[in-house]
C-alpha positions as CSV (number, residue, x, y, z in Angstrom):
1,X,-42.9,103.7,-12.5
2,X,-44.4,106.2,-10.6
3,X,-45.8,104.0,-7.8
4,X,-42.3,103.1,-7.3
5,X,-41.1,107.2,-7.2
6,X,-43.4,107.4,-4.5
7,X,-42.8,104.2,-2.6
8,X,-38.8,105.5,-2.7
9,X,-39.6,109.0,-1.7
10,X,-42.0,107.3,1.2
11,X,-39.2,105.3,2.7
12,X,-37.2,108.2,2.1
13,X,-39.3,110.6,4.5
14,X,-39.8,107.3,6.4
15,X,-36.1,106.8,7.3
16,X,-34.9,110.4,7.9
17,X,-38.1,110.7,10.3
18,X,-36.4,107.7,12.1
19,X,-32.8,109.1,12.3
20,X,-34.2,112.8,13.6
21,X,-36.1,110.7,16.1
22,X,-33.4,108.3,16.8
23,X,-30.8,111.5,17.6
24,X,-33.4,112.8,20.4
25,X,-34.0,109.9,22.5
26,X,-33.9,111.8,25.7
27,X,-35.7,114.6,24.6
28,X,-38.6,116.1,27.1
29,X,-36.5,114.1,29.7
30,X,-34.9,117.3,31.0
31,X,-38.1,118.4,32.3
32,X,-38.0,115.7,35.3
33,X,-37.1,116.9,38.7
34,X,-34.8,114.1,39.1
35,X,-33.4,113.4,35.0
36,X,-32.1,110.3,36.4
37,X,-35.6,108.7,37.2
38,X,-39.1,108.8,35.8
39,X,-41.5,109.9,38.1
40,X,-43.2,106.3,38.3
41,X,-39.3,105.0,39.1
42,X,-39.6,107.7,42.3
43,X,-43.3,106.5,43.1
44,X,-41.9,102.5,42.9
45,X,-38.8,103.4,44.9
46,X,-40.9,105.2,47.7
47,X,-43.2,102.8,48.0
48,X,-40.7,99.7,48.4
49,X,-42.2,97.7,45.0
50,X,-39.6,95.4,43.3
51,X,-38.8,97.3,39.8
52,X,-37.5,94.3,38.4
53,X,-34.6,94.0,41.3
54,X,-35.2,90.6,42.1
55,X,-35.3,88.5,38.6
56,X,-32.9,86.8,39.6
57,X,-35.0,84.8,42.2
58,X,-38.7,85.3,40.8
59,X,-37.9,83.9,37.4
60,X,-35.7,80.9,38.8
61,X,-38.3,79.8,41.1
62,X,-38.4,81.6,44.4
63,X,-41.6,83.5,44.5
64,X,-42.1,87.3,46.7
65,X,-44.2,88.0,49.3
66,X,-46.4,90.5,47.3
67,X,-46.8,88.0,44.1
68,X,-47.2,84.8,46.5
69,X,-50.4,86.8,48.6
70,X,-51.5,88.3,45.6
71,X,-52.2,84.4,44.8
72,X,-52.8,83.3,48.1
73,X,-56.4,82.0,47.6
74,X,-55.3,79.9,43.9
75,X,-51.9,78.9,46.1
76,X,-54.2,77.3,48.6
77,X,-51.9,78.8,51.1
78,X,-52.5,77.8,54.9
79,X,-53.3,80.2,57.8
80,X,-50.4,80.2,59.1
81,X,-48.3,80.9,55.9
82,X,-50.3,84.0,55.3
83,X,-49.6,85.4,58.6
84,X,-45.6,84.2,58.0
85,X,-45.8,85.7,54.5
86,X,-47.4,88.6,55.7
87,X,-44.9,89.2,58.3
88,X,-42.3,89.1,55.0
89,X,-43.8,91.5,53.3
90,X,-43.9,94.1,55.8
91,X,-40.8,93.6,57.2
92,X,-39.7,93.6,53.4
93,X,-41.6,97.0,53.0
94,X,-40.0,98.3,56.1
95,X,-36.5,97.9,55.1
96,X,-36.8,98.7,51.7
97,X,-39.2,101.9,51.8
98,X,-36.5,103.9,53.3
99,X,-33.5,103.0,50.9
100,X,-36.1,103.8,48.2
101,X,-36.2,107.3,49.4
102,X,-32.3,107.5,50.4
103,X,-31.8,106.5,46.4
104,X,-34.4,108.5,45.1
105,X,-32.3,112.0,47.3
106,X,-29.0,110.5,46.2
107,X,-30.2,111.0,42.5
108,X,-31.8,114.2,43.6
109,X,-28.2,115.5,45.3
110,X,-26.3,114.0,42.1
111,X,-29.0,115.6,39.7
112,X,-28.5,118.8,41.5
113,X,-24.3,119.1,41.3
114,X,-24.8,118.7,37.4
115,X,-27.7,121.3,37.4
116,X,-25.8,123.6,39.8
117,X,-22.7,123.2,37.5
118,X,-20.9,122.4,41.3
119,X,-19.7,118.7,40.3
120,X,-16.0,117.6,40.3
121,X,-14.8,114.7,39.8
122,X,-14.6,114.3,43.5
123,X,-17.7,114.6,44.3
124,X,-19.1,112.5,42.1
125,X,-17.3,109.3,42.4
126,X,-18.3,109.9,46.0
127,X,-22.1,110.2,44.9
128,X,-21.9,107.5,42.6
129,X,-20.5,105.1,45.6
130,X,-23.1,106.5,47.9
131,X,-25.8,105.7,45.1
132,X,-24.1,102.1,44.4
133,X,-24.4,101.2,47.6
134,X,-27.8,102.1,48.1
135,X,-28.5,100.2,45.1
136,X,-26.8,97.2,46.1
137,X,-28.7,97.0,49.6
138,X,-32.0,97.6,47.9
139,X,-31.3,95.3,45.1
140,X,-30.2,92.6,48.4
141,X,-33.2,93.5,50.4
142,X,-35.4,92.4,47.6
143,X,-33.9,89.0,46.8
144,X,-33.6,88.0,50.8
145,X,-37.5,88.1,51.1
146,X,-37.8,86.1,48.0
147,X,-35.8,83.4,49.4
148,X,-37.5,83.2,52.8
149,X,-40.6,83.1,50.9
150,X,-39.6,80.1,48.7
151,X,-38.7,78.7,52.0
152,X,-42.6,78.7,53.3
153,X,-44.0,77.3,49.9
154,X,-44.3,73.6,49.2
155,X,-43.5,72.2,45.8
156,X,-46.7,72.1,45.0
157,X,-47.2,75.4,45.5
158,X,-44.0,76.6,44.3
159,X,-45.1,74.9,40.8
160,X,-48.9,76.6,41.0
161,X,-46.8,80.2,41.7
162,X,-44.8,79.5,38.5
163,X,-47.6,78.1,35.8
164,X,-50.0,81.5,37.4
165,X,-47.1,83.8,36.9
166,X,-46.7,82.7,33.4
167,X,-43.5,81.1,33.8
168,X,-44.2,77.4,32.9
169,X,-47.1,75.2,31.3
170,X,-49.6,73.1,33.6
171,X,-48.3,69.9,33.4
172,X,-45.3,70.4,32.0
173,X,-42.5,67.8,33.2
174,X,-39.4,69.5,31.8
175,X,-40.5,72.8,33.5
176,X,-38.9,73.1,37.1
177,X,-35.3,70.5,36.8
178,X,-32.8,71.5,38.5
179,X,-29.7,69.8,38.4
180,X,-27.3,70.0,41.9
């Protein structure tokens, strides 16, 4: 009986530890410059990497620049589709380096109109368009470069990218079918 007054008072401390944490899932986040964005978010969006923008083509079969010469060697890609893939990725970084750092000062503007206590509703449906549409060209950016890239692989290598990425088995016939 009393292993069991202790195993109820347990779950007891247990659970109202998990609703008191549960209640403050955003706390220490007011101490970010930007609320909005973790500082590895800023670092990813000023630097041009993916975040997870472009899932929509890696994870159906078209490979990006960065992944595909990351793999170059176990891709047995050809001279001249490093120096084509190459030419993606830069001209991939180019564009979307600097609508990482217009996003990352439109979260900075709208982060400062709530911290300033200046926002209307005005100006923030205007923010949040700006912001939206940044988004939406950095989100495009990304997926273009995945689909010229697909474009410069063979099957072969297509299906190499996809079992080294962890997407499929070797070997596996039902893996890549797609039906038109």
């Amino acid at each position: 009986m009393r292993h069991l007054l202790l195993l109820a008072a347990a779950l007891v401390v247990t659970s109202n530890t998990a609703i008191a944490q549960s209640g403050q899932p955003y706390a220490g986040l007011e101490q970010r410059p930007i609320k909005a964005l973790s500082h590895q978010q800023v670092d990813d969006l000023q630097t041009g990497r993916g975040m997870g923008l472009a899932l929509a083509a890696e994870l159906n079969g078209y490979p990006g620049p960065s992944h595909v010469l990351e793999l170059g060697d176990r891709l047995d890609l050809t001279r001249d589709q490093r120096i084509q893939i190459q030419r993606l990725f830069d001209a991939m970084k180019q564009e979307t380096v600097p609508l990482g750092n217009k996003l990352v000062e439109q979260e900075r503007e709208l982060d400062h109109l709530f911290s300033a206590r200046v926002v209307t509703s005005e100006s923030l449906k205007t923010t949040i368009v700006a912001i939206s549409e940044t988004q939406a060209q950095l989100r495009e950016s990304h997926l273009k470069y995945h689909l010229s890239t697909a474009a410069l692989l063979d099957q072969t290598q297509m299906q190499r990218y996809a079992e080294l990425r962890g997407y499929q088995r070797p070997d596996s016939s039902e893996g890549h079918k797609h039906h038109h």
